[in-house]
C-alpha positions in Angstrom: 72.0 -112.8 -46.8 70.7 -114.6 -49.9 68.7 -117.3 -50.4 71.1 -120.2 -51.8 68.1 -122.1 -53.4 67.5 -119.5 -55.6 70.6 -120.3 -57.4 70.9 -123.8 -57.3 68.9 -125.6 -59.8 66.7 -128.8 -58.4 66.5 -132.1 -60.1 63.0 -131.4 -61.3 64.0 -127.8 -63.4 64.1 -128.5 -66.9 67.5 -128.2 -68.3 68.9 -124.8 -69.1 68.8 -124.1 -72.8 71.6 -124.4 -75.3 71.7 -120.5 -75.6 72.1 -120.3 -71.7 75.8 -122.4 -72.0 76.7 -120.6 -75.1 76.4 -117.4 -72.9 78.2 -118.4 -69.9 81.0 -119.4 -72.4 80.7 -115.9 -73.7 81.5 -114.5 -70.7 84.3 -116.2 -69.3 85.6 -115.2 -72.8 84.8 -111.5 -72.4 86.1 -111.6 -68.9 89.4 -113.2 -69.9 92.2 -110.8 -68.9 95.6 -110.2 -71.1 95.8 -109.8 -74.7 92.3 -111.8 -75.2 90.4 -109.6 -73.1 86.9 -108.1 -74.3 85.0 -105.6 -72.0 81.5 -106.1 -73.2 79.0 -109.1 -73.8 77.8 -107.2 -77.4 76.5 -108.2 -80.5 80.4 -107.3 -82.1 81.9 -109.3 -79.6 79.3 -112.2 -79.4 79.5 -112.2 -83.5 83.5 -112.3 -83.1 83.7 -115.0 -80.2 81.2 -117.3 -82.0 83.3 -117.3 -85.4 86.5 -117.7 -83.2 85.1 -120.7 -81.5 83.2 -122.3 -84.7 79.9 -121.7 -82.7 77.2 -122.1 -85.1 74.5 -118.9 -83.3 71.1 -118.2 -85.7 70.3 -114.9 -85.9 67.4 -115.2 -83.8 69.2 -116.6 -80.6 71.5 -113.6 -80.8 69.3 -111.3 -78.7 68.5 -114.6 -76.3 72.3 -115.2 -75.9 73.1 -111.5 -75.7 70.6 -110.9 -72.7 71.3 -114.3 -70.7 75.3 -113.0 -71.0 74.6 -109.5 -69.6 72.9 -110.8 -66.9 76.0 -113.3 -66.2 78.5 -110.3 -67.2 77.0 -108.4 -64.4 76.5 -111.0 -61.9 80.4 -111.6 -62.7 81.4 -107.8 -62.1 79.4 -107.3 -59.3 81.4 -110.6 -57.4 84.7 -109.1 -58.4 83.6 -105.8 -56.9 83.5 -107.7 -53.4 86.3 -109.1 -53.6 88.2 -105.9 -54.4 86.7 -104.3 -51.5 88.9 -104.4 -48.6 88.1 -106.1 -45.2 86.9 -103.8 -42.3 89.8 -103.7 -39.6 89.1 -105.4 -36.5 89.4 -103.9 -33.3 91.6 -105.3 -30.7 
C-alpha cells in the first residue's frame, strides 16, 4: 500500500513553484480527450499549449516544466491503467 504522506504536502513545505502549476495545467491539457487531445507532454506541445493559453514560459523553465509534466503525465497514465483493469471475480 502507499504511504499517503508522501503525497500530501504539510503546512511547513514551501510552496510548489510557478513551473510546477503551469505543468499540471499542461497535462490536464494533453490528457484532454476529443478533438483537443495531445498524447505527449513535449516541447511542441508545451510551446503550442502555452501560446494557446497566453502563458508567458522563458526558455529556461521549458526543460523544468517539461520534466515536472512527465512525471504528472505518467503518474496520470499509470492511474487510468488501474482503472481500466477489470475487478477479480469473487467467489461465491
Amino acid at each position: 500500500m502507499r504511504e499517503l504522506s508522501q503525497d500530501t504536502p504539510s503546512l511547513f513545505d514551501p510552496p510548489p513553484p510557478a513551473t510546477h502549476s503551469c505543468a499540471k495545467d499542461f497535462v490536464r491539457w494533453c490528457c484532454s480527450f476529443g478533438a483537443d487531445f495531445r498524447n505527449s507532454p513535449d516541447v511542441a506541445n508545451l510551446r503550442y499549449w502555452a501560446d494557446k493559453h497566453k502563458v508567458q514560459i522563458k526558455e529556461h523553465e521549458e526543460a523544468e516544466i517539461l520534466e515536472a509534466a512527465r512525471n504528472a503525465f505518467l503518474k496520470r497514465i499509470e492511474q487510468l491503467m488501474r482503472k481500466s483493469q477489470p475487478v477479480s471475480s469473487i467467489p461465491s
